[in-house]
C-alpha positions as CSV (number, residue, x, y, z in Angstrom):
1,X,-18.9,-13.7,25.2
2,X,-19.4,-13.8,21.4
3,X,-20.9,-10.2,21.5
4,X,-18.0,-9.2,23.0
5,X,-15.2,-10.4,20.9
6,X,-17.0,-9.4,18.0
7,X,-16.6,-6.1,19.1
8,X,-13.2,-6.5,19.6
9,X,-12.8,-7.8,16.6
10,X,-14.5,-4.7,14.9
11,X,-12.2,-2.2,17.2
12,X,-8.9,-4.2,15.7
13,X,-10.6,-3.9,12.5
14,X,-11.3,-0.3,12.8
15,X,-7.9,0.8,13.9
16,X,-5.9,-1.3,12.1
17,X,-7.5,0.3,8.9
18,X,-7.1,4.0,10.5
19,X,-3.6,2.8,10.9
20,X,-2.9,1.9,7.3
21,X,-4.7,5.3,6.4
22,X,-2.2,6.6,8.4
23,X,1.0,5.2,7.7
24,X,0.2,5.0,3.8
25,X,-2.7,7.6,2.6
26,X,-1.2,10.4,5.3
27,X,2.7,9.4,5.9
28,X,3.9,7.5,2.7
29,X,1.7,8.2,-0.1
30,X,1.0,12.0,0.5
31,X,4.5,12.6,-0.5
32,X,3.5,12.9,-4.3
33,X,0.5,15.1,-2.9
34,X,2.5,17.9,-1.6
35,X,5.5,17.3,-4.5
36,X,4.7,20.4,-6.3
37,X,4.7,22.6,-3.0
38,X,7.4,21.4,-1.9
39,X,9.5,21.7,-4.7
40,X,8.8,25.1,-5.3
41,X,9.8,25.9,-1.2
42,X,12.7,23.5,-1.2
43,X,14.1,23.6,-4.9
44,X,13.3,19.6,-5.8
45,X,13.7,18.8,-9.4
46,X,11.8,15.8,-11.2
47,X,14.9,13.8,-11.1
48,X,16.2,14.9,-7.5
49,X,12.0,14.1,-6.3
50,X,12.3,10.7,-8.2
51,X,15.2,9.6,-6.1
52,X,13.3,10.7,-2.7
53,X,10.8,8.5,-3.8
54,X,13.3,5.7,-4.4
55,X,14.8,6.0,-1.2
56,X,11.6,5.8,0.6
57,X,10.8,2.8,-1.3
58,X,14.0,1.1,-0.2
59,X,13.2,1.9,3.9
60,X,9.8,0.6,3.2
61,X,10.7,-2.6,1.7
62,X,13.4,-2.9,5.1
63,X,10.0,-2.1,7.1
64,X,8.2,-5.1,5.5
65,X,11.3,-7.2,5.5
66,X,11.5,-6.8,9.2
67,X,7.9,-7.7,9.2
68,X,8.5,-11.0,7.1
69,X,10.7,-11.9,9.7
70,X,9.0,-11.0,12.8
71,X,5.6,-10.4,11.8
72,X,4.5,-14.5,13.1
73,X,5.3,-13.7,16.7
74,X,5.9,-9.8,17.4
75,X,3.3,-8.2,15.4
76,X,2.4,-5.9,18.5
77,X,6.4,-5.2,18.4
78,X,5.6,-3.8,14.5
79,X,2.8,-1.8,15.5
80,X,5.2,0.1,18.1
81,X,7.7,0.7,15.1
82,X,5.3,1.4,12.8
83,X,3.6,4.2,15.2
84,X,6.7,5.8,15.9
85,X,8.9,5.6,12.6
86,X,5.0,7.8,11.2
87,X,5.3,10.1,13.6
88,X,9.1,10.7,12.8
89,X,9.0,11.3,9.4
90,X,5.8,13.4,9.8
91,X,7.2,15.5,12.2
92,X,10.7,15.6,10.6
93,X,9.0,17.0,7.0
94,X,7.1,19.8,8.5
95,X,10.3,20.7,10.6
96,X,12.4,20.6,7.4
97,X,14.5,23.3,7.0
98,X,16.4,22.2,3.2
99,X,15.8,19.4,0.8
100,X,18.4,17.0,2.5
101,X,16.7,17.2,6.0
102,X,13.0,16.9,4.0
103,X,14.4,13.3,2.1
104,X,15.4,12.1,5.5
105,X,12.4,12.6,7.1
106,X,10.6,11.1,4.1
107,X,12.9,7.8,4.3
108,X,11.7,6.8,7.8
109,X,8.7,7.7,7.5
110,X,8.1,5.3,4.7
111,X,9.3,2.5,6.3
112,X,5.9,3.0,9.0
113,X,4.1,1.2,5.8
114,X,6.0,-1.4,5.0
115,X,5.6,-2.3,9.4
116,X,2.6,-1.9,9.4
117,X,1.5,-4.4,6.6
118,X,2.4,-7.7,8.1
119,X,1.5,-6.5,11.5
120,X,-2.1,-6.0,10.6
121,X,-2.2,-9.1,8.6
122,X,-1.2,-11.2,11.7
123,X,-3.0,-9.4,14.0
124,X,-6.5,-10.0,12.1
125,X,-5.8,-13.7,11.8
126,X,-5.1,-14.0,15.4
127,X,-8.1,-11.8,16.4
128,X,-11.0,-12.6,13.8
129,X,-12.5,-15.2,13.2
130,X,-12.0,-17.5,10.3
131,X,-15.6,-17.0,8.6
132,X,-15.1,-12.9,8.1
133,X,-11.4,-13.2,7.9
134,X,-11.1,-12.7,4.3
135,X,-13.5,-9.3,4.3
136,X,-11.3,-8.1,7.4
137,X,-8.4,-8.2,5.5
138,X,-9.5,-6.6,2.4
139,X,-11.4,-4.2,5.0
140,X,-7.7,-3.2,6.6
141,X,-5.9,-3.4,3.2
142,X,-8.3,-0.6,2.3
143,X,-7.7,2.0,4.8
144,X,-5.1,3.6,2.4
145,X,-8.3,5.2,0.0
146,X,-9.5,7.1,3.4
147,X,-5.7,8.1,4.3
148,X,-5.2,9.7,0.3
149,X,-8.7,11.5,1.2
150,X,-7.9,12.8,4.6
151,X,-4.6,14.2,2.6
152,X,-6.1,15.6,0.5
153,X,-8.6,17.3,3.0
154,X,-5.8,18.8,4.7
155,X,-4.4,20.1,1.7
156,X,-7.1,22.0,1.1
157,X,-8.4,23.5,4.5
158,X,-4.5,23.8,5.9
159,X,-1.9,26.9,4.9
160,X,1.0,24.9,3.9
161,X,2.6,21.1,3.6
162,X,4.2,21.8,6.7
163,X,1.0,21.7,9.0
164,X,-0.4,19.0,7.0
165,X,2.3,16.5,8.2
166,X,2.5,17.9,11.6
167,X,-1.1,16.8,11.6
168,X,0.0,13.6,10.0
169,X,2.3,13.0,12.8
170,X,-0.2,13.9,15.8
171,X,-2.6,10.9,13.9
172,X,0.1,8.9,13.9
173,X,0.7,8.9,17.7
174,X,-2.9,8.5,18.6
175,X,-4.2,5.7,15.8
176,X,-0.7,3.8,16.8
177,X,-2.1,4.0,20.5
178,X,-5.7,2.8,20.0
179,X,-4.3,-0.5,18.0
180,X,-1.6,-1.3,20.4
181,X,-4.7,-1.0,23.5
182,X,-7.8,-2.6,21.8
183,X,-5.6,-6.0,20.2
184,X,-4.4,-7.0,23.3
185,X,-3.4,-9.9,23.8
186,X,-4.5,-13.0,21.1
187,X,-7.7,-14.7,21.4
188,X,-7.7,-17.4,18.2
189,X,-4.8,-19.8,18.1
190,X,-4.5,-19.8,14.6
191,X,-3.4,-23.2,12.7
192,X,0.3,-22.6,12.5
193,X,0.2,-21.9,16.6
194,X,-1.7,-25.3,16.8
195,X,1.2,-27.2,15.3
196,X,4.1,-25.2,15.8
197,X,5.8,-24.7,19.2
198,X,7.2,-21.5,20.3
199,X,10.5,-20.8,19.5
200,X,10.6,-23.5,16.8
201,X,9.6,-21.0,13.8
202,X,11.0,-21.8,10.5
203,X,11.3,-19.5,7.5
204,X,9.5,-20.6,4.2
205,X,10.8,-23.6,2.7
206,X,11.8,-23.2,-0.9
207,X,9.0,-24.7,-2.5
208,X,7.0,-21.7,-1.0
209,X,9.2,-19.2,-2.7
210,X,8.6,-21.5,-6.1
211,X,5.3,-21.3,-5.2
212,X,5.9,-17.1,-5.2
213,X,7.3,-17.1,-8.3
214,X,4.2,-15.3,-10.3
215,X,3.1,-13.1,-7.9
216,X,6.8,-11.9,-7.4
217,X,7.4,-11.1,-10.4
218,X,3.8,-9.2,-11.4
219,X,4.3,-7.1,-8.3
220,X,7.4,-6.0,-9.2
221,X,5.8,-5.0,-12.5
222,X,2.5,-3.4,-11.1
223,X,5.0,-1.2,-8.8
224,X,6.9,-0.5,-11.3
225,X,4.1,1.5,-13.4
226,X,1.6,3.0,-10.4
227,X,5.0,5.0,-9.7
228,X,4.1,7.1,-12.1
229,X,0.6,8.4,-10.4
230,X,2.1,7.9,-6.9
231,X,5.2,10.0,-7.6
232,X,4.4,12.4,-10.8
233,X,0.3,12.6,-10.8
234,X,-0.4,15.4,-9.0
235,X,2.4,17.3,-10.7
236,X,1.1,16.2,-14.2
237,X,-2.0,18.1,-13.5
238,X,-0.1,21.5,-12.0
239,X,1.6,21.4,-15.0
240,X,-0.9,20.8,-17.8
241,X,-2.9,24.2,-15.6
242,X,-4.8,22.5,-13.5
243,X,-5.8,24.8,-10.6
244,X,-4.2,24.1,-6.9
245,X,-7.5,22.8,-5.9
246,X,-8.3,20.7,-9.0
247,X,-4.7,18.7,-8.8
248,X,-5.3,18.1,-5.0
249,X,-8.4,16.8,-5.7
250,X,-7.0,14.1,-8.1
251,X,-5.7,13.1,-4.5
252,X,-8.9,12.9,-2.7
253,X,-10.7,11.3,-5.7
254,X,-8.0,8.3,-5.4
255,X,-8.4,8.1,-1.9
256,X,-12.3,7.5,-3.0
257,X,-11.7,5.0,-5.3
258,X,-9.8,3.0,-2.5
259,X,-11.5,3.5,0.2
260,X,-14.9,2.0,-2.3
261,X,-12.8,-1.1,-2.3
262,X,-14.9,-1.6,0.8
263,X,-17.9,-1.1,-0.2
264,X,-16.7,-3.7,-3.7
265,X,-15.3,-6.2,-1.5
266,X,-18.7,-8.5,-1.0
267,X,-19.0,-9.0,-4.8
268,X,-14.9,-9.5,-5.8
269,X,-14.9,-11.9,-2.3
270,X,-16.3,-13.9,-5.1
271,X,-13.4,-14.2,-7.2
272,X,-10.3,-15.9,-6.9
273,X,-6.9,-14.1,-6.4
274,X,-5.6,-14.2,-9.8
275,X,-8.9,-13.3,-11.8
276,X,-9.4,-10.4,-9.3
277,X,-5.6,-9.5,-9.6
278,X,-5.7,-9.4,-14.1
279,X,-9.3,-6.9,-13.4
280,X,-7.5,-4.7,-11.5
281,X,-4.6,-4.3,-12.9
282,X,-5.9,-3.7,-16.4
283,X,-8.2,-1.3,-15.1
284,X,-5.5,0.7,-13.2
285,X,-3.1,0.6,-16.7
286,X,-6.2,2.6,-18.0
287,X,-6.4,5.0,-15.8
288,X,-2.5,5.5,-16.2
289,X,-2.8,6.5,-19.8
290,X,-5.5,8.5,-19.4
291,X,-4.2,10.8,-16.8
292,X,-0.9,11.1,-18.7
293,X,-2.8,11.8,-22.3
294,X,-5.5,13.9,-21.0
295,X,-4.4,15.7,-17.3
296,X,-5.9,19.1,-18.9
297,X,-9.8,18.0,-18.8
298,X,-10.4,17.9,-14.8
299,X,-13.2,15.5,-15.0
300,X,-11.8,13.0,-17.4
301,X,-8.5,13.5,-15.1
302,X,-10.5,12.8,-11.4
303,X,-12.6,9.6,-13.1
304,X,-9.2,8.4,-13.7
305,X,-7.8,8.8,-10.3
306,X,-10.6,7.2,-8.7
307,X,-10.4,4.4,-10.8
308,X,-6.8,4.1,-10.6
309,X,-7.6,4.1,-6.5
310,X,-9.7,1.3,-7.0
311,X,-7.5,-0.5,-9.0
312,X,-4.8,-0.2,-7.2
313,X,-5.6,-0.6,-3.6
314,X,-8.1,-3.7,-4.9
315,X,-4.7,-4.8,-6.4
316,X,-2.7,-5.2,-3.1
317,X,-5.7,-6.2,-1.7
318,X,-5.3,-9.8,-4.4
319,X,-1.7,-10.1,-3.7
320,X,-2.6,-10.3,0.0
321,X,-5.7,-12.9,-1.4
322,X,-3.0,-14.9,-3.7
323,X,-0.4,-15.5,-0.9
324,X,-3.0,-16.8,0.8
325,X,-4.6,-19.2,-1.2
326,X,-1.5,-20.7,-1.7
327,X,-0.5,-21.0,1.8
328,X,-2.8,-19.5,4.5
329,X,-0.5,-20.3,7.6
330,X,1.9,-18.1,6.3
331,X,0.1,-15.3,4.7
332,X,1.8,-11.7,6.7
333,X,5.1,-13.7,5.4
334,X,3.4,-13.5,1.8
335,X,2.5,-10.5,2.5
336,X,5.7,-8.9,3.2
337,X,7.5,-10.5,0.4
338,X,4.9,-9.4,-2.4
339,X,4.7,-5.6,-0.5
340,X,8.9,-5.8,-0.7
341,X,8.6,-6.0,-4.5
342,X,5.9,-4.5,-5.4
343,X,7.9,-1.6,-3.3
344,X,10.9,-2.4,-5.2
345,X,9.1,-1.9,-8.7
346,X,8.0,2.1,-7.3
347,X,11.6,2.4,-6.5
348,X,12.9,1.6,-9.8
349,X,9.7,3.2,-11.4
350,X,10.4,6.6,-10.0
351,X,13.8,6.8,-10.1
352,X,13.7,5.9,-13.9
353,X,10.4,7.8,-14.2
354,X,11.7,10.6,-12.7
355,X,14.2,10.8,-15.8
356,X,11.8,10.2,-18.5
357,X,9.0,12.9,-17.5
358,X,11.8,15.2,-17.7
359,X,13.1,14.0,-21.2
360,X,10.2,13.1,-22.9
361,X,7.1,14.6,-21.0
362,X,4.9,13.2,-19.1
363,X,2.3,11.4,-21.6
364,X,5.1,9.3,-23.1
365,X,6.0,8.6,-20.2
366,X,2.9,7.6,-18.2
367,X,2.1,5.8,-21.4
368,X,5.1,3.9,-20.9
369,X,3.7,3.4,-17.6
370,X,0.5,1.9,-18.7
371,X,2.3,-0.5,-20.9
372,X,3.9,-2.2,-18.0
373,X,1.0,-1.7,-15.4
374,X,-1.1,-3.7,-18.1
375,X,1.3,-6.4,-18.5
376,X,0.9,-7.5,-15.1
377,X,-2.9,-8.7,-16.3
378,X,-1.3,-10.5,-19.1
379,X,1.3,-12.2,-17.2
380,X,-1.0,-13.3,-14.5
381,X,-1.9,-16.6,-16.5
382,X,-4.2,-18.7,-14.7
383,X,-3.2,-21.5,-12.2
384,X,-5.3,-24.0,-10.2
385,X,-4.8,-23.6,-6.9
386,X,-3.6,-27.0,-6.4
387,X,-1.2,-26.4,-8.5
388,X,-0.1,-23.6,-6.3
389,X,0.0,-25.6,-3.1
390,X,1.8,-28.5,-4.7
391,X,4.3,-26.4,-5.2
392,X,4.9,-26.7,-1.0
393,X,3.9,-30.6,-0.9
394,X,0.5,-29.3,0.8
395,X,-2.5,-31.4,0.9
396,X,-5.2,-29.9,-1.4
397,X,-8.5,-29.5,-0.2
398,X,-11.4,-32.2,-0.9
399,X,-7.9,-34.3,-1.6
């Protein structure tokens, strides 16, 4: 029996990261990938691709709002949405005919990510158990490095953008599929379904939202600046002379630095939310500068992607950690409330972004970037966890 649903557990695992590579790395994510392309086929300015990228941002943060709502007791509901609003979008961009039609597509196909977040979240605490919970999550968060790799795969061995998504939209269907058959049905009450009964969910008290204060706020920040690699990077590179293949690389080497989250997970396991949150950060503000100073030298350019991969998708993978410490019964709430902002921040960050590269190039601008990536780290000043869980009149461990 125990061999068995640790299987199952490694199946939800598995396909709940493919899904996040999906919906993120191969839906969502890849649109700064194929940027240049597809502003030279459809006539995209920087200020006209900023706004895209805005727009998206707002349908994801409705995704993960939806999630924050339902996420507790439909999260096989989410997976559905998620599956189809990927395939959608995919579809809908390689069938594109003009720029309007192209930003439609790219709007619902965002919001996939932002329902498939709090989904996954749920579904791993309701299907793993508590011992290698933590890794699972960090585990799932992480599937975005291997979706930005298998983007950038398919940039390469593909003719155009156009069959890229199409491919992107056939994944979709099929990862969507395998998650919605191997979770099933749940098979760990978890603490809230002890103590809860159905139909008598409440939304977060306000002490948790005090409690969310910090974390609100530096995800809005660290959105805010990883716009700049998410939207412009690849495009930095084209235009500094960097060869089709070199730029799309960039892409594939910050899929690698995510997807080594993984692999980096059993040593910063260690650490709490907040002192893994200031590392990453501070190391992803870095890797902003230097790919706005230097995008000319391609291997100082690609070290910099994969450590901005790391940093960032190591990152999220904290803000999942830090709404957790401070309340674990609610965490694909946390989840979806930290994703909305930080998704907020990208919107404002390329839409603003988006003017400035223009303007005033792109190394004053990604070093404007860094500056506020950065100041996520210093905001993040230390708190005791029980400080954090007073916050919701919670008992405190060993208390």
């Amino acid at each position: 029996m125990k061999r068995s649903f640790s299987l199952r557990s490694a199946l939800v695992v598995g396909s709940g990261t493919a899904l996040i590579a999906v919906t993120y790395g191969l839906v969502r994510l890849a649109y700064g990938l194929f940027l240049p392309d597809v502003q030279h086929d459809l006539g995209l300015d920087g200020a006209g691709a900023g706004w895209v990228s805005s727009a998206a941002s707002a349908c994801y943060c409705v995704g993960a709002l939806t999630g924050f709502v339902t996420a507790q007791a439909h999260a096989r509901a989410l997976v559905l949405g998620a599956t189809a609003t990927a395939a959608a979008g995919a579809f809908g961009m390689a069938a594109s005919v003009g720029a309007g039609t192209f930003a439609a597509a790219a709007v619902v196909g965002s919001s996939s990510a932002g329902l498939a977040s709090p989904a996954l979240v749920r579904l791993v605490e309701e299907r793993v158990e508590e011992p290698g919970r933590p890794r699972a999550q960090a585990f799932v968060n992480a599937g975005t490095g291997p979706g930005l790799v298998a983007a950038g795969v398919l940039a390469l061995l593909l003719p155009d953008w156009r069959t890229a998504w199409a491919w992107a939209g056939v994944a979709a269907v099929v990862v969507g599929g395998t998650v919605l058959v191997v979770s099933g049905r749940r098979t760990i009450a978890t603490d809230d379904q002890r103590t809860v009964p159905h139909g008598q969910r409440t939304l977060p008290s306000r002490g948790w939202f005090r409690a969310h204060a910090l974390p609100v706020v530096v995800a809005l920040l660290f959105g805010a600046g990883t716009a700049s690699v998410w939207t412009f990077g690849r495009a930095v590179l084209v235009d500094a002379g960097a060869s089709g293949t070199t730029s799309v690389l960039l892409w594939v080497a910050v899929g690698v630095g995510g997807a080594s989250v993984v692999v980096t997970s059993r040593w910063t396991a260690a650490l709490g939310a907040r002192a893994l949150w200031r590392g990453s950060t501070a190391l992803t503000g870095i890797a902003v500068v230097v790919l706005g100073l230097a995008p000319q030298w391609d291997a100082t350019s690609l070290l910099a992607g994969a450590v901005f991969g790391w940093g960032y998708t190591t990152g999220t993978g904290a803000l999942i950690a830090w709404t957790t410490e401070i309340d674990p019964e609610r965490s694909a709430a946390g989840t979806s409330v930290l994703f909305v902002v930080l998704v907020l921040g990208q919107a404002v960050g390329a839409a603003g972004l988006g003017v400035l590269v223009d303007g005033l190039g792109p190394a004053t601008t990604f070093a404007l970037a860094a500056v506020v990536t950065v100041a996520c780290a210093v905001l993040a000043v230390r708190r005791r966890r029980s400080e954090d869980r007073s916050e919701l009149d919670l008992p405190v461990a060993g208390s």
